[in-house]
VOVO-751901 format. One line per field, with one value per residue (C-alpha): x, z, y; residue in one letter. Coordinates in pm, whole numbers, always signed. Layout:
N
xx = (X / ...) .
zz = (Z / ...) .
yy = (Y / ...) .
r = (a / ...) .
END
This chain:
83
xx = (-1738 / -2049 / -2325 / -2570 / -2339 / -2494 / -2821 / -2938 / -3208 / -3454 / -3436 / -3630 / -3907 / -4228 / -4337 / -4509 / -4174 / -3914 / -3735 / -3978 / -4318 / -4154 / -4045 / -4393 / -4580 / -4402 / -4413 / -4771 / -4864 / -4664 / -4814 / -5151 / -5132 / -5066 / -5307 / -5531 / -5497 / -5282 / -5124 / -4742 / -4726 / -4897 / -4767 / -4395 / -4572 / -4632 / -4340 / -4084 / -4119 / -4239 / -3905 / -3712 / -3894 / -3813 / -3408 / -3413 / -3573 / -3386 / -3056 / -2961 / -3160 / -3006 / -2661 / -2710 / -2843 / -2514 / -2287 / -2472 / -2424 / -2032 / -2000 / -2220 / -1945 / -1680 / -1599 / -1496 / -1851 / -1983 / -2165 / -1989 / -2184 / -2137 / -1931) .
zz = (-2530 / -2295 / -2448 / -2212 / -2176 / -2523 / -2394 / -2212 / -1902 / -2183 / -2347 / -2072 / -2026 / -2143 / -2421 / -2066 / -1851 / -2175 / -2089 / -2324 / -2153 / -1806 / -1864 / -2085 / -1734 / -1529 / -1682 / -1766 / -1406 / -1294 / -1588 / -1491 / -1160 / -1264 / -1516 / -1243 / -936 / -1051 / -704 / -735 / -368 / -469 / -828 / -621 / -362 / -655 / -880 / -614 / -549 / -915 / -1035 / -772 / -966 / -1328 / -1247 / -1057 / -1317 / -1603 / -1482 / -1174 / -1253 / -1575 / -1451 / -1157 / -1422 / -1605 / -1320 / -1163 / -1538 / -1530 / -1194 / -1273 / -1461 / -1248 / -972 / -680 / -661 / -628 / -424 / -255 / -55 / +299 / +407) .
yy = (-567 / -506 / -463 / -349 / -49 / +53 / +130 / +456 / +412 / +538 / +268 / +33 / +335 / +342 / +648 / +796 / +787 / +965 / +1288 / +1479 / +1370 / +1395 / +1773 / +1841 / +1727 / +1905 / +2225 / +2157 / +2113 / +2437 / +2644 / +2567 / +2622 / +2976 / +2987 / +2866 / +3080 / +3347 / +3308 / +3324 / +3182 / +2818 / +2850 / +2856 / +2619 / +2377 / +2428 / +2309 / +1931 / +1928 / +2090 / +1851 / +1576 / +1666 / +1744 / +1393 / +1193 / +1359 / +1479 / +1258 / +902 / +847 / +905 / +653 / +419 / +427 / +398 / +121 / -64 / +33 / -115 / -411 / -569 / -563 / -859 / -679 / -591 / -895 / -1023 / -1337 / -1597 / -1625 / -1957) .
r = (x / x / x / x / x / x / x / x / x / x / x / x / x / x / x / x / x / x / x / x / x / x / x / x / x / x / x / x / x / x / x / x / x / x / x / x / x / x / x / x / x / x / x / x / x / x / x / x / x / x / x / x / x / x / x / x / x / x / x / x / x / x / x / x / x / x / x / x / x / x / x / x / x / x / x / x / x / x / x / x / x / x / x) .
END
């Protein structure tokens, strides 16, 4: 049995880097650029490559993680020296 399959990408992170300070931050930053400038044009401006961020670092990154562990293991991906 592999054991590094056991552990989630969260589990390498630092308290700063975990799902729940990742999405606090980034709906901290979009909230107060609302708060801020009550401009929904810059509120939108800002909220789009922050958004892109959060559903990266959260929803796609963790799921690369894992794959890249379950193909880790195997040895047709290898890599083999070259003669």
């Amino acid at each position: 049995m592999n054991h590094s399959l056991d552990k989630s990408v969260w589990h390498y992170k630092p308290w700063w880097c975990q799902p729940w300070s990742i999405l606090l931050t980034g709906t901290a930053i979009i909230s107060g650029s609302w708060v801020l400038l009550h401009t929904l044009l810059i509120t939108l401006l800002v909220a789009v490559p922050v958004l892109t961020w959060m559903i990266f670092f959260v929803g796609v990154y963790p799921r690369l993680f894992l794959q890249m562990q379950e193909n880790s293991g195997s040895p047709e991906n290898e890599i083999k020296p070259s003669s």
